[in-house]
N, C-alpha and C positions, 0 to 999 in steps of 0.2 A: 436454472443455470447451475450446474457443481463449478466448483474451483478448487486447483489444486496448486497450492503454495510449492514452493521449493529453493532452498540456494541459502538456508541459514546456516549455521554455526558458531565455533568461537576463534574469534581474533583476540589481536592486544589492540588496548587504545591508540589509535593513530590510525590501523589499518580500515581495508574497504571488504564489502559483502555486495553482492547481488543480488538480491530476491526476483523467484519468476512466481508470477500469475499465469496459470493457464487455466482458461475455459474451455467449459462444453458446452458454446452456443454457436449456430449458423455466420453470426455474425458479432462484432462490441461496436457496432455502430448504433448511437442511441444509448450505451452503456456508459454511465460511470462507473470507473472502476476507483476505489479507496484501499490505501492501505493503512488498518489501525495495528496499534501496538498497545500489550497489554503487559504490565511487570508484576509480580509479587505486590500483593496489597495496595493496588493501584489501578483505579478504574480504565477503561477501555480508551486512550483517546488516538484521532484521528492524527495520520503522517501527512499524507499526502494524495492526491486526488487528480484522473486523468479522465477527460471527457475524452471520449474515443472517438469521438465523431470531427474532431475540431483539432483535438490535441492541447487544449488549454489545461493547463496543470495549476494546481494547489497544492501548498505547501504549509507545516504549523511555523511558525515561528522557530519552534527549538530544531527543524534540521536543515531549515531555510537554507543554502550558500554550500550547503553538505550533501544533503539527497534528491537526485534526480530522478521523476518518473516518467516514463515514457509506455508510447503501447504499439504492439505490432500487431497490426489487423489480420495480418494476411495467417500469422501462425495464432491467434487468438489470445495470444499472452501478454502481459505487463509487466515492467519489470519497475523494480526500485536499487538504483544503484545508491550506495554508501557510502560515504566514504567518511575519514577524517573519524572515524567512530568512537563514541567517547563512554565510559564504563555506564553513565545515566542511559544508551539507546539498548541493555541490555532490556530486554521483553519476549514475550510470544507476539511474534506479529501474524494479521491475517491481513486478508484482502476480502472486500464483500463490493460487491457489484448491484448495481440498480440502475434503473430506469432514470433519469430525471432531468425534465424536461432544465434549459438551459438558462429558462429564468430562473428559476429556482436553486442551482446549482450551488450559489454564493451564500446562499442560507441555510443549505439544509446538508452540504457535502459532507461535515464534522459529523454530523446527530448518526450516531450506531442505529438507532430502529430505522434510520429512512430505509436501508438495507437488507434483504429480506435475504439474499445468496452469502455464502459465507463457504470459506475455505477451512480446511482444521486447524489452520497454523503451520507456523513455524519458529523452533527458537533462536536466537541473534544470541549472544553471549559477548563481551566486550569484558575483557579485563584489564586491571591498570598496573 
């Protein structure tokens, strides 16, 4: 599966961004798709997470009430809307997409290796 991020840049704190996921698979049914974020000297952690088959979404804690994901089957992409953006969500965000089955989803959707597909990024910028 390739993925190709897209819809980053720089706001001021306060404002919204929309990130797109698009895949080159037949289908994201059976996919999770995740989006992590990665800052300057700061390990890789996990935004948020949409089971494409169901639509059940995950979220961390720090963008909980703020960033909504969602997925459009039909066009193959996911997006993560933004908003309320605060200068800590500046990062490289990607999105990586896997398999996993629905039991396991609650355990293992955060962990970067479960993820084998990965997009190149994109940068968010948030200034105060």
């Amino acid at each position: 599966v390739q993925l190709v991020e897209s819809g980053g840049g720089s706001v001021q704190a306060g404002g919204s961004l929309r990130l797109a996921c698009r895949a080159t698979v037949f289908t994201l049914d059976g996919y999770a798709v995740t989006w992590f974020r990665q800052a300057p000297g700061k390990e890789r952690e996990a935004v948020s997470s949409v089971m494409c088959r169901d639509g059940t979404t995950y979220y961390a804690n720090s963008v909980k009430d703020r960033f909504t994901i969602s997925s459009d089957n039909d066009e193959h992409t996911v997006y993560l809307q933004m908003n309320s953006l605060k200068p800590e969500d500046t990062a490289v965000y990607y999105c990586a997409a896997e398999r996993i089955p629905p039991q396991m989803i609650d355990r293992y959707w955060t962990s970067a290796p479960t993820y084998d597909s990965w997009g190149q990024g994109t940068q968010v910028t948030v200034s105060s």
